[in-house]
PDBQT receptor file of N, H, CA, C and O in Angstrom, charges set to zero:
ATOM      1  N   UNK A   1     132.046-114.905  78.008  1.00  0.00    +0.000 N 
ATOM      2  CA  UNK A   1     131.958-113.502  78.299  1.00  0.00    +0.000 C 
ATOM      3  C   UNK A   1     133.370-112.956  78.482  1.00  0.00    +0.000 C 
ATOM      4  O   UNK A   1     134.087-113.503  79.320  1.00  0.00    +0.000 OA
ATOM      5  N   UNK A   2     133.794-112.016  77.836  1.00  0.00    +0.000 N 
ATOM      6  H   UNK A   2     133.212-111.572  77.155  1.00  0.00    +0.000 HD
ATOM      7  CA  UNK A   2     135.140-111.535  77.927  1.00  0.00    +0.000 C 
ATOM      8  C   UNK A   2     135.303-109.901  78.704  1.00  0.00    +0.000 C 
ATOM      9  O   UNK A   2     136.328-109.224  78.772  1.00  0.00    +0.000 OA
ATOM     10  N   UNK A   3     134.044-109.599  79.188  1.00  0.00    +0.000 N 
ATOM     11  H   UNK A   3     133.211-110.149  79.132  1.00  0.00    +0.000 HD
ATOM     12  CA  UNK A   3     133.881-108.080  79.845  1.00  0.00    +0.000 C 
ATOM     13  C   UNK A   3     134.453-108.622  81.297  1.00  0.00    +0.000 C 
ATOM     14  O   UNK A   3     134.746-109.816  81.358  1.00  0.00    +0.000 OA
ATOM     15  N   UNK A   4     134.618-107.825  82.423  1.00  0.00    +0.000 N 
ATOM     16  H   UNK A   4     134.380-106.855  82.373  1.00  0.00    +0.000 HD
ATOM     17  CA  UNK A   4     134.638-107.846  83.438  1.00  0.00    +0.000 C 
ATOM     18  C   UNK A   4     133.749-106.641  84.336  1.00  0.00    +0.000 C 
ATOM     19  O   UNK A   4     133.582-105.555  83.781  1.00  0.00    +0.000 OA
ATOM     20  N   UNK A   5     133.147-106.871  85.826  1.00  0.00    +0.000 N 
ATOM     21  H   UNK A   5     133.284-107.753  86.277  1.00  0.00    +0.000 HD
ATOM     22  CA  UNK A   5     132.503-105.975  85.935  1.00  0.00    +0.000 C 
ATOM     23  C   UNK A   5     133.188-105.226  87.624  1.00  0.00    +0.000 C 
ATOM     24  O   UNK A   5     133.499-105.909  88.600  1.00  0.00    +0.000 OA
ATOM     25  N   UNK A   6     133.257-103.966  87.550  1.00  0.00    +0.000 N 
ATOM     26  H   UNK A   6     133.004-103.411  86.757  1.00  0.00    +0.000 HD
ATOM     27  CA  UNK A   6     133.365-102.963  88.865  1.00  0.00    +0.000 C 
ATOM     28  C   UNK A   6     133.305-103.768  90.227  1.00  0.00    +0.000 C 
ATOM     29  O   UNK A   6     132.203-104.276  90.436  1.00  0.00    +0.000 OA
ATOM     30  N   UNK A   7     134.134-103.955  91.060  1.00  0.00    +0.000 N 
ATOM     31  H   UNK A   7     135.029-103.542  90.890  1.00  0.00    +0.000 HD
ATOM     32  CA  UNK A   7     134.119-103.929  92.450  1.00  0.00    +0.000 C 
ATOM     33  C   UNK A   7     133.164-103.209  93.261  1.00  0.00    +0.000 C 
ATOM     34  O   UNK A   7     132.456-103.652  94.165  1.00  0.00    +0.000 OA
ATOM     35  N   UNK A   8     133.264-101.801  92.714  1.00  0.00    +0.000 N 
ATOM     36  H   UNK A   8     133.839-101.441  91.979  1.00  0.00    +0.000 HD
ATOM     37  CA  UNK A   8     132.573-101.118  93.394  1.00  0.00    +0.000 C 
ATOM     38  C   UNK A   8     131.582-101.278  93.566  1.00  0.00    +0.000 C 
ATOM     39  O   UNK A   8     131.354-102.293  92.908  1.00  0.00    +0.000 OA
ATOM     40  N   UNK A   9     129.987-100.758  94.394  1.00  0.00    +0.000 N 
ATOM     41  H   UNK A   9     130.172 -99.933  94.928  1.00  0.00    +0.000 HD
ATOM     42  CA  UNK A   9     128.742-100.846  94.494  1.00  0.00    +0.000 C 
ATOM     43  C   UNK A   9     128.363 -99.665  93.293  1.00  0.00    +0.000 C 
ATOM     44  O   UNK A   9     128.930 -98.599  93.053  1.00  0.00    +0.000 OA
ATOM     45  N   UNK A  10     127.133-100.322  92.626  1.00  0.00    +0.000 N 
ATOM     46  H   UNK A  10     126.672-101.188  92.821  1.00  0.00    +0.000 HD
ATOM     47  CA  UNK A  10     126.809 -99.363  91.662  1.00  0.00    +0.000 C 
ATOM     48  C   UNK A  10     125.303 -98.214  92.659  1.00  0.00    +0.000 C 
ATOM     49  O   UNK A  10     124.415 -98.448  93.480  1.00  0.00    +0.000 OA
ATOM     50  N   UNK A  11     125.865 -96.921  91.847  1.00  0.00    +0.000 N 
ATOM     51  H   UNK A  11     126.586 -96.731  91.181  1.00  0.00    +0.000 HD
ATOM     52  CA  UNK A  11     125.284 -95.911  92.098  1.00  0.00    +0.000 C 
ATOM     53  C   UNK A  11     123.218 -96.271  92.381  1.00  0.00    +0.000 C 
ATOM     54  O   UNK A  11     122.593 -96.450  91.336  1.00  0.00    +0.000 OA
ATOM     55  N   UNK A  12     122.558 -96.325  93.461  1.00  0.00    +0.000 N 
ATOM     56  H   UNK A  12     123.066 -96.180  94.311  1.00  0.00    +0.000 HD
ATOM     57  CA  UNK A  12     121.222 -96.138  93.174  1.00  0.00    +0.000 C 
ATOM     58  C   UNK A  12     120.605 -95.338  91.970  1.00  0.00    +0.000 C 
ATOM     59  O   UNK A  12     121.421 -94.543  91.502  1.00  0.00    +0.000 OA
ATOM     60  N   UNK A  13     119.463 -95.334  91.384  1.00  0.00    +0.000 N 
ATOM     61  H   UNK A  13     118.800 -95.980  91.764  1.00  0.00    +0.000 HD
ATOM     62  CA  UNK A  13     118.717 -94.869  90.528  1.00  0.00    +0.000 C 
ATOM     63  C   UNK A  13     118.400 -93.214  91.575  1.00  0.00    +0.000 C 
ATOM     64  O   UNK A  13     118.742 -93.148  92.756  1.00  0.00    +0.000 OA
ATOM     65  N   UNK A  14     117.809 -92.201  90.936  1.00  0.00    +0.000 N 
ATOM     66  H   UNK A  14     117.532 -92.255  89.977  1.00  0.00    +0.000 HD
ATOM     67  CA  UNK A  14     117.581 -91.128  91.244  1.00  0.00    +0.000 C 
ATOM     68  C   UNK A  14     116.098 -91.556  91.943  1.00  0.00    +0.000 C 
ATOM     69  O   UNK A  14     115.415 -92.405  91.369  1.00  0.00    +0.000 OA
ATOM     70  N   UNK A  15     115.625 -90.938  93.203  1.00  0.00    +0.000 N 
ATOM     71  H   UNK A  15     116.180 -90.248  93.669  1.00  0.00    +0.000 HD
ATOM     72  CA  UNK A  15     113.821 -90.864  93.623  1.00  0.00    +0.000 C 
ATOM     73  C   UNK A  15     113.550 -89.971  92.860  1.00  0.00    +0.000 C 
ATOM     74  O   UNK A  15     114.380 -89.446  92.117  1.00  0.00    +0.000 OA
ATOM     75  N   UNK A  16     112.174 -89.616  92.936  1.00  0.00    +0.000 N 
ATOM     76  H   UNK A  16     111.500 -90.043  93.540  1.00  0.00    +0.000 HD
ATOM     77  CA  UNK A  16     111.395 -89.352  91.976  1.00  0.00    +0.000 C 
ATOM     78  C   UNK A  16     111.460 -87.614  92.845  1.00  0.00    +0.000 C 
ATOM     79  O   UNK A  16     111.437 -86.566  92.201  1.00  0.00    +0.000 OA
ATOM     80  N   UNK A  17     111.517 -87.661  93.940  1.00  0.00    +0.000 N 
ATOM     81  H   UNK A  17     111.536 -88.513  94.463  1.00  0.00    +0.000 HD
ATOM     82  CA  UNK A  17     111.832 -86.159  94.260  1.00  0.00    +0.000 C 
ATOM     83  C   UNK A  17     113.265 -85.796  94.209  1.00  0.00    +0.000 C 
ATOM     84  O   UNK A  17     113.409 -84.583  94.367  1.00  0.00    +0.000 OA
ATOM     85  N   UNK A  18     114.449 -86.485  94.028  1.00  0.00    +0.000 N 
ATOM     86  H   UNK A  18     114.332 -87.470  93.899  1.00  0.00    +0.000 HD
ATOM     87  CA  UNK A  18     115.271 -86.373  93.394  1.00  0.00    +0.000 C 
ATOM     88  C   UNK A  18     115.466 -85.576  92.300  1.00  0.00    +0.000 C 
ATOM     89  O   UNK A  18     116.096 -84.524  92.198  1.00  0.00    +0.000 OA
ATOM     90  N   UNK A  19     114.736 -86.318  91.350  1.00  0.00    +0.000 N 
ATOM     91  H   UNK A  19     114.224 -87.173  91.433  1.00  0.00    +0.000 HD
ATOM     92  CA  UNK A  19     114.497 -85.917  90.359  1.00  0.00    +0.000 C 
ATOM     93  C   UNK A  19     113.778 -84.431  89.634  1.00  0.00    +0.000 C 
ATOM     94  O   UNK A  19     114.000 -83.794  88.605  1.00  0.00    +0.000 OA
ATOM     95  N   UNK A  20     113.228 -84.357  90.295  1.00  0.00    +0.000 N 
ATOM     96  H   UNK A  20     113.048 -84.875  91.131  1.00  0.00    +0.000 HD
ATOM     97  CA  UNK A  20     111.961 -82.959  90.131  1.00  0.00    +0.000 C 
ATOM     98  C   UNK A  20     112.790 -81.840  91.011  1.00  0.00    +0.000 C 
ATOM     99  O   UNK A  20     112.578 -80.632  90.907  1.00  0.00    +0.000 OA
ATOM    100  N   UNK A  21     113.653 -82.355  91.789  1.00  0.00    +0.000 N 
ATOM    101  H   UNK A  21     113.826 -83.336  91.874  1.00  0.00    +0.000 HD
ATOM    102  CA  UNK A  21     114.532 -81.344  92.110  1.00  0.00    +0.000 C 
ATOM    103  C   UNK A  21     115.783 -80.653  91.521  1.00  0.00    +0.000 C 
ATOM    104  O   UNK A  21     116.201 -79.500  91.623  1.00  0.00    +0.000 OA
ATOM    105  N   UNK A  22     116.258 -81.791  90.842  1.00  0.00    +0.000 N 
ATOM    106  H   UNK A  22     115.918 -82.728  90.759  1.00  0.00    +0.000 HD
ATOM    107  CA  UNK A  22     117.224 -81.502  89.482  1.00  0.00    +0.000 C 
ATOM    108  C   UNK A  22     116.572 -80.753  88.905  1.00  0.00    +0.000 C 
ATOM    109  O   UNK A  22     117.144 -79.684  88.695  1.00  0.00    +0.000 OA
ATOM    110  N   UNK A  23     115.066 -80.873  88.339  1.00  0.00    +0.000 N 
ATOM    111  H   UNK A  23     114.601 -81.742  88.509  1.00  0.00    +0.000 HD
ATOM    112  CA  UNK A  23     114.329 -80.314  87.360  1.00  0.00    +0.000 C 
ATOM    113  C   UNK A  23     114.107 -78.563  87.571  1.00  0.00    +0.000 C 
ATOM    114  O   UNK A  23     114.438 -77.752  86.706  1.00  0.00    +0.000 OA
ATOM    115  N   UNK A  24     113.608 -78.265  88.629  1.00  0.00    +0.000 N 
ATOM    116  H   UNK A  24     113.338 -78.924  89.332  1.00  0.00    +0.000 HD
ATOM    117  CA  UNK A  24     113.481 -76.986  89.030  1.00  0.00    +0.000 C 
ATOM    118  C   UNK A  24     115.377 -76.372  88.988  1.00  0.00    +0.000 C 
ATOM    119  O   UNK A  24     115.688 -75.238  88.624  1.00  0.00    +0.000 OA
ATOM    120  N   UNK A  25     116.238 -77.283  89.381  1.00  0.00    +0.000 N 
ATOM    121  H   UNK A  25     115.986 -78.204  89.677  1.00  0.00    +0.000 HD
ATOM    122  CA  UNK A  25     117.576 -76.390  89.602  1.00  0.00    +0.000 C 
ATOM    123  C   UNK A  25     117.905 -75.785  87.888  1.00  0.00    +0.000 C 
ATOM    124  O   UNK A  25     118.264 -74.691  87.451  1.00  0.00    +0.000 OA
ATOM    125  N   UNK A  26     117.556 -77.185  87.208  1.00  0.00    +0.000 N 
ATOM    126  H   UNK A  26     117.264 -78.073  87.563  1.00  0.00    +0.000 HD
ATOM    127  CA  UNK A  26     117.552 -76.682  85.923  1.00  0.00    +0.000 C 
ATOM    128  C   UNK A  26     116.557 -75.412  85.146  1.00  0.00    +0.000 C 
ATOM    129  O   UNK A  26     116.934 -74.605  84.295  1.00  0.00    +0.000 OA
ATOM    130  N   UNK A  27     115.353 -75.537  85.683  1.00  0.00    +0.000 N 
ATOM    131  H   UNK A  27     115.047 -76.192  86.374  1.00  0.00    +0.000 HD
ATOM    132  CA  UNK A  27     114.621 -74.618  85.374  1.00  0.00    +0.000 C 
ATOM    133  C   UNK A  27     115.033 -73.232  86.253  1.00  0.00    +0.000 C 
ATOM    134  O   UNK A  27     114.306 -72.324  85.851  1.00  0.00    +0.000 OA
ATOM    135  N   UNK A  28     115.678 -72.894  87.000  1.00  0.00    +0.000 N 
ATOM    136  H   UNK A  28     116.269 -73.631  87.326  1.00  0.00    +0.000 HD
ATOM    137  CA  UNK A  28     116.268 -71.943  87.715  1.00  0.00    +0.000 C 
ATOM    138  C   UNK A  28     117.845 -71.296  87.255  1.00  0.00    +0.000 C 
ATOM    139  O   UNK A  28     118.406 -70.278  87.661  1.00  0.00    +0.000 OA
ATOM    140  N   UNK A  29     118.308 -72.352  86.220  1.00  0.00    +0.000 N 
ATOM    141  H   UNK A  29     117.852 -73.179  85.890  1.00  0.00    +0.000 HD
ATOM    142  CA  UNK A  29     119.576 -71.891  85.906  1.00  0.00    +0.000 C 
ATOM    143  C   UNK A  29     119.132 -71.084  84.694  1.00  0.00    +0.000 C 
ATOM    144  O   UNK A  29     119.606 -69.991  84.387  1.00  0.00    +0.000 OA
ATOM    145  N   UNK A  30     118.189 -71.722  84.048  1.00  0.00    +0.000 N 
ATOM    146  H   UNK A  30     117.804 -72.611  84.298  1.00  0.00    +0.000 HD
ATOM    147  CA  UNK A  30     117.923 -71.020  82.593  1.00  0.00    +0.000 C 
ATOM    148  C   UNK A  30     117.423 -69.498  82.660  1.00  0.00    +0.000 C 
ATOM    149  O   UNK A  30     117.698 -68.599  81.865  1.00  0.00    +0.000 OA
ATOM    150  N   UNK A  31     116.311 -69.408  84.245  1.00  0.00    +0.000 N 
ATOM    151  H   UNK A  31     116.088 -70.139  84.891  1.00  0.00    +0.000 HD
ATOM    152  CA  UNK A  31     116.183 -67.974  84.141  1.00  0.00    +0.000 C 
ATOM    153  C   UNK A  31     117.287 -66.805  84.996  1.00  0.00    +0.000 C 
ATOM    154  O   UNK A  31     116.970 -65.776  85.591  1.00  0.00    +0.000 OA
ATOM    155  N   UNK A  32     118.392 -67.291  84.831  1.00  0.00    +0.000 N 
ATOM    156  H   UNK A  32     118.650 -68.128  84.347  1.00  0.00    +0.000 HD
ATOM    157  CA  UNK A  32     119.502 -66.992  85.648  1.00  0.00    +0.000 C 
ATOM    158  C   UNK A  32     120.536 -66.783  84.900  1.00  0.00    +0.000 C 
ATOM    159  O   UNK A  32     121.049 -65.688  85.134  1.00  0.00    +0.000 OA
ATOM    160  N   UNK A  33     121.087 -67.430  84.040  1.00  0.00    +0.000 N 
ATOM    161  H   UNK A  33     120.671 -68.319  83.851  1.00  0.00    +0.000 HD
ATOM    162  CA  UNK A  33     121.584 -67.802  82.662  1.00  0.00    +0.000 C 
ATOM    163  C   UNK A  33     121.154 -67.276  81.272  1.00  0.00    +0.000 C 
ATOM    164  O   UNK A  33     120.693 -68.095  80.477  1.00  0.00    +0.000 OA
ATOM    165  N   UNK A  34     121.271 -65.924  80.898  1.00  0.00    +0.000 N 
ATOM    166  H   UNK A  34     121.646 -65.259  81.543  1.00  0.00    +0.000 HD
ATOM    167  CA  UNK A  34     121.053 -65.708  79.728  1.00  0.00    +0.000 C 
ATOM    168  C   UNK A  34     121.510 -66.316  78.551  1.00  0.00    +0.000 C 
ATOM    169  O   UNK A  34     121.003 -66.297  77.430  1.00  0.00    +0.000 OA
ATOM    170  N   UNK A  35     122.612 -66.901  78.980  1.00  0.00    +0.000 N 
ATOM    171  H   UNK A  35     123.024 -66.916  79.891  1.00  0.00    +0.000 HD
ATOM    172  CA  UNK A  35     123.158 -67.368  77.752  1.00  0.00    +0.000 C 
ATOM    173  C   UNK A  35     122.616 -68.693  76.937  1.00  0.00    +0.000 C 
ATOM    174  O   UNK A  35     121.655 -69.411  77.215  1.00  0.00    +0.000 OA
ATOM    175  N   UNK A  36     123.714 -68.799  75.641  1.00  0.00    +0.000 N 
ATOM    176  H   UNK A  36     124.494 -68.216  75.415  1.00  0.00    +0.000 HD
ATOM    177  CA  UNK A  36     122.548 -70.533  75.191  1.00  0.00    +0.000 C 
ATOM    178  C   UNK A  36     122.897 -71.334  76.441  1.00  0.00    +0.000 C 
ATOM    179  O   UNK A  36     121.980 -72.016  76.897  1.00  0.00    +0.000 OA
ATOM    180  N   UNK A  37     123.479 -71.349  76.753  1.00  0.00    +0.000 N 
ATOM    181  H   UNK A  37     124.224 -70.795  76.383  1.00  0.00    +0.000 HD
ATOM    182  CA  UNK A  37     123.862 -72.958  78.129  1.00  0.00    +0.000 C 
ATOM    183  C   UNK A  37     122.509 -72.467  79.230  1.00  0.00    +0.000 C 
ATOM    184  O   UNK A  37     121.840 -73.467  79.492  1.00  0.00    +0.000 OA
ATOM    185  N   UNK A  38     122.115 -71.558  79.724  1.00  0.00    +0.000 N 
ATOM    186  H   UNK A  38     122.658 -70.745  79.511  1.00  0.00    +0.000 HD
ATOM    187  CA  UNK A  38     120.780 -71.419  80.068  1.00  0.00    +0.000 C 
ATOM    188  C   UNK A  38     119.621 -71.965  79.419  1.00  0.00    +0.000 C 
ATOM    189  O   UNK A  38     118.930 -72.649  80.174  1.00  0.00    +0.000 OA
ATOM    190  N   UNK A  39     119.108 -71.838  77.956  1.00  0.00    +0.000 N 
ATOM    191  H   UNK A  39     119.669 -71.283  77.343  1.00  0.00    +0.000 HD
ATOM    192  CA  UNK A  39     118.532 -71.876  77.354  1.00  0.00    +0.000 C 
ATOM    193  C   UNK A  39     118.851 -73.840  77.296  1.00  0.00    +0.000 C 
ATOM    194  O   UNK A  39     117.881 -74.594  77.381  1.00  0.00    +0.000 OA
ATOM    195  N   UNK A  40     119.687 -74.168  77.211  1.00  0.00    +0.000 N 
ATOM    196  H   UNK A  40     120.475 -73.556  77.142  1.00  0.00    +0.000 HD
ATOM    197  CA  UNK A  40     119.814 -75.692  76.952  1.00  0.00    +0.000 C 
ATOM    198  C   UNK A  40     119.570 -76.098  78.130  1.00  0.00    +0.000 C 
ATOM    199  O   UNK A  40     119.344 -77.304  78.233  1.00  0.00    +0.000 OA
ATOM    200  N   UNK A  41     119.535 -75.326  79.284  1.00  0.00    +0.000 N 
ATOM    201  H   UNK A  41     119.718 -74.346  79.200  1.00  0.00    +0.000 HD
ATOM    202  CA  UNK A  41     119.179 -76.307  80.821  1.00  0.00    +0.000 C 
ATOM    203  C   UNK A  41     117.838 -76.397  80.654  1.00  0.00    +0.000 C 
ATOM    204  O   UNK A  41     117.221 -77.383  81.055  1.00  0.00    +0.000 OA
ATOM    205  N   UNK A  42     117.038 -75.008  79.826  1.00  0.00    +0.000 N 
ATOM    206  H   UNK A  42     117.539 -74.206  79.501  1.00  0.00    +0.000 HD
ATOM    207  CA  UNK A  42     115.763 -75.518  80.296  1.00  0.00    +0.000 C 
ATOM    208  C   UNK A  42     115.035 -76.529  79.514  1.00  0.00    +0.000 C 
ATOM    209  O   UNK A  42     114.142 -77.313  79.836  1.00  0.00    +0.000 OA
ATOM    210  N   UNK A  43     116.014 -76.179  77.727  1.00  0.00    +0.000 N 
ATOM    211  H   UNK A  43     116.739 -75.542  77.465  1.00  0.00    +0.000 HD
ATOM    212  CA  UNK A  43     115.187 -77.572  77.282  1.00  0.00    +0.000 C 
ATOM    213  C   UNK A  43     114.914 -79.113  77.793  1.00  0.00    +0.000 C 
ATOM    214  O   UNK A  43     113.937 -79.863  77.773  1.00  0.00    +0.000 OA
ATOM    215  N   UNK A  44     116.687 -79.233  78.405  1.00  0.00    +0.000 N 
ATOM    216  H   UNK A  44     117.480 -78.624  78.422  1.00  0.00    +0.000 HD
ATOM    217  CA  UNK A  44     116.791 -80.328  79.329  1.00  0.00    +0.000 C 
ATOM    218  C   UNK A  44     115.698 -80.785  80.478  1.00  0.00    +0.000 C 
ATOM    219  O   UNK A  44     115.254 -81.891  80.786  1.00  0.00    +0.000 OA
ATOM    220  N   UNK A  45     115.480 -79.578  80.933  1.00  0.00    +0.000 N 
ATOM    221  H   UNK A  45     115.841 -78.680  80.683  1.00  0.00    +0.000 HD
ATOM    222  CA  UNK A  45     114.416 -79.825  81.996  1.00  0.00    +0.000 C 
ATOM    223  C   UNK A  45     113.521 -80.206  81.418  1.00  0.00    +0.000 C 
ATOM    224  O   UNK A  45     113.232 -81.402  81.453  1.00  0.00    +0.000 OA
ATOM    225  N   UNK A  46     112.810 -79.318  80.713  1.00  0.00    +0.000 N 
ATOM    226  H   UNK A  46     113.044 -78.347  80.685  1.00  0.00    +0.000 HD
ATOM    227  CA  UNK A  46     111.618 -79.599  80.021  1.00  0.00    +0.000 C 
ATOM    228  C   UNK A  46     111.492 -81.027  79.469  1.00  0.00    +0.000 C 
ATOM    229  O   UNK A  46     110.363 -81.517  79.517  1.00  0.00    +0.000 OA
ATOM    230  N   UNK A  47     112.557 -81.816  78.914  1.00  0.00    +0.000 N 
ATOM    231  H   UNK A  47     113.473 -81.418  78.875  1.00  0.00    +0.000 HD
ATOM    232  CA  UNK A  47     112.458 -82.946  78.133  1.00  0.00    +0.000 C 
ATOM    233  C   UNK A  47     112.468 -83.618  79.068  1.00  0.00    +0.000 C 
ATOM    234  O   UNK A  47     111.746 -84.607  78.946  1.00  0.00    +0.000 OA
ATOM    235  N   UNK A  48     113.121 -83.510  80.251  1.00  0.00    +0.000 N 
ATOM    236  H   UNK A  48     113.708 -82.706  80.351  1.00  0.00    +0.000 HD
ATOM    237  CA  UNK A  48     113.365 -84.662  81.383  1.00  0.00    +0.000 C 
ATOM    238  C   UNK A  48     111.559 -84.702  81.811  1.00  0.00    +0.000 C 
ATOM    239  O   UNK A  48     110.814 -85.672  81.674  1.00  0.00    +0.000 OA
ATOM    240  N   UNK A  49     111.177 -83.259  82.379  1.00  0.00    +0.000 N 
ATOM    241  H   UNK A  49     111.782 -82.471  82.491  1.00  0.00    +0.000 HD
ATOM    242  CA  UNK A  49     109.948 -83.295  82.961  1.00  0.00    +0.000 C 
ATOM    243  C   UNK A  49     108.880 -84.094  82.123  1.00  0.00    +0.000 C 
ATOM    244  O   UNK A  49     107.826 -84.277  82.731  1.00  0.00    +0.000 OA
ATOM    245  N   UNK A  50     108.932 -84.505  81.096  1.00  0.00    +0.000 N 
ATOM    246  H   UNK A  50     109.789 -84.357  80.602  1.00  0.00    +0.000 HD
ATOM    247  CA  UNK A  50     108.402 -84.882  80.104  1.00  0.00    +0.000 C 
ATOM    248  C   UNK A  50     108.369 -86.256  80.555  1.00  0.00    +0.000 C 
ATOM    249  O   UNK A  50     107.292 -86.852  80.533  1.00  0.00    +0.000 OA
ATOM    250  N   UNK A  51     109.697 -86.979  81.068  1.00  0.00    +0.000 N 
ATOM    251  H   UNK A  51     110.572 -86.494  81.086  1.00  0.00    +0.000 HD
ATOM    252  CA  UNK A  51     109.892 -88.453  81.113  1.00  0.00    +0.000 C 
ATOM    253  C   UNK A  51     109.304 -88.658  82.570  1.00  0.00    +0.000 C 
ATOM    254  O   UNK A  51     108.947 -89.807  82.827  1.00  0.00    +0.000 OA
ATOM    255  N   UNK A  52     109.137 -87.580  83.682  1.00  0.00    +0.000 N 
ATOM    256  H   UNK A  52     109.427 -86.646  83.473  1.00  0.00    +0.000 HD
ATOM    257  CA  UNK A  52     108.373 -88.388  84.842  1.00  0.00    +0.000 C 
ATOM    258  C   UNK A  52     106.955 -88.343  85.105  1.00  0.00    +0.000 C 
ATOM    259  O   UNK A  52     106.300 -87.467  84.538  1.00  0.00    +0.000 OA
ATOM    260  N   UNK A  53     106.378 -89.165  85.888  1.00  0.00    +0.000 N 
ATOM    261  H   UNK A  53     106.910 -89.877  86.348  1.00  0.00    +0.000 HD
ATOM    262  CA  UNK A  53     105.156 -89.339  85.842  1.00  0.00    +0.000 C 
ATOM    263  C   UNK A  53     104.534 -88.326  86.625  1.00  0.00    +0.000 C 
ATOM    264  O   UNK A  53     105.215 -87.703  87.439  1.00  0.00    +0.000 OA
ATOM    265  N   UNK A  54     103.301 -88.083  86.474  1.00  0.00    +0.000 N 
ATOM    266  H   UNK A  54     102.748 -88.589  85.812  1.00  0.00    +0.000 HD
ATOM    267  CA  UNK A  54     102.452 -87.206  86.792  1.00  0.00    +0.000 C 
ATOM    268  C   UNK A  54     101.999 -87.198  87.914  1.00  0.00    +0.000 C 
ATOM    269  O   UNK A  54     102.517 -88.181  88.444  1.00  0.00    +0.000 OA
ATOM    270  N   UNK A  55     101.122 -86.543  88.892  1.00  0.00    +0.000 N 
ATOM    271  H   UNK A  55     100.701 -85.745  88.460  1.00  0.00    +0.000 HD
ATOM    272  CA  UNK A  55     100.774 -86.351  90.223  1.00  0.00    +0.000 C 
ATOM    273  C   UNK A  55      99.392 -86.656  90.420  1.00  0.00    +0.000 C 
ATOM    274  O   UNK A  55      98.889 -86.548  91.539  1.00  0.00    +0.000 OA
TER     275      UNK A  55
């Protein structure tokens, strides 16, 4: 193996309300944000909301 790896402690994974909270900030920038970079937060959201599980 010729890689070496970080000292540091690696970052935890996001919780799942973590997550859904990113989701709404994103869905809040887009209707806030006229511009395309609005419009790309919400696809983001949308695609993310897509990847977590359901209630």
């Amino acid at each position: 193996m010729t890689g070496d790896y970080p000292d540091a402690p690696r970052l935890p994974l996001l919780t799942l309300e973590e997550a859904r909270a990113a989701i709404r900030h994103l869905f809040l920038l887009e209707q806030l944000d006229l511009s395309p970079r609005g419009a790309a937060a919400g696809q983001l959201a949308s695609d993310l909301a897509r990847r977590l599980p359901g209630e």
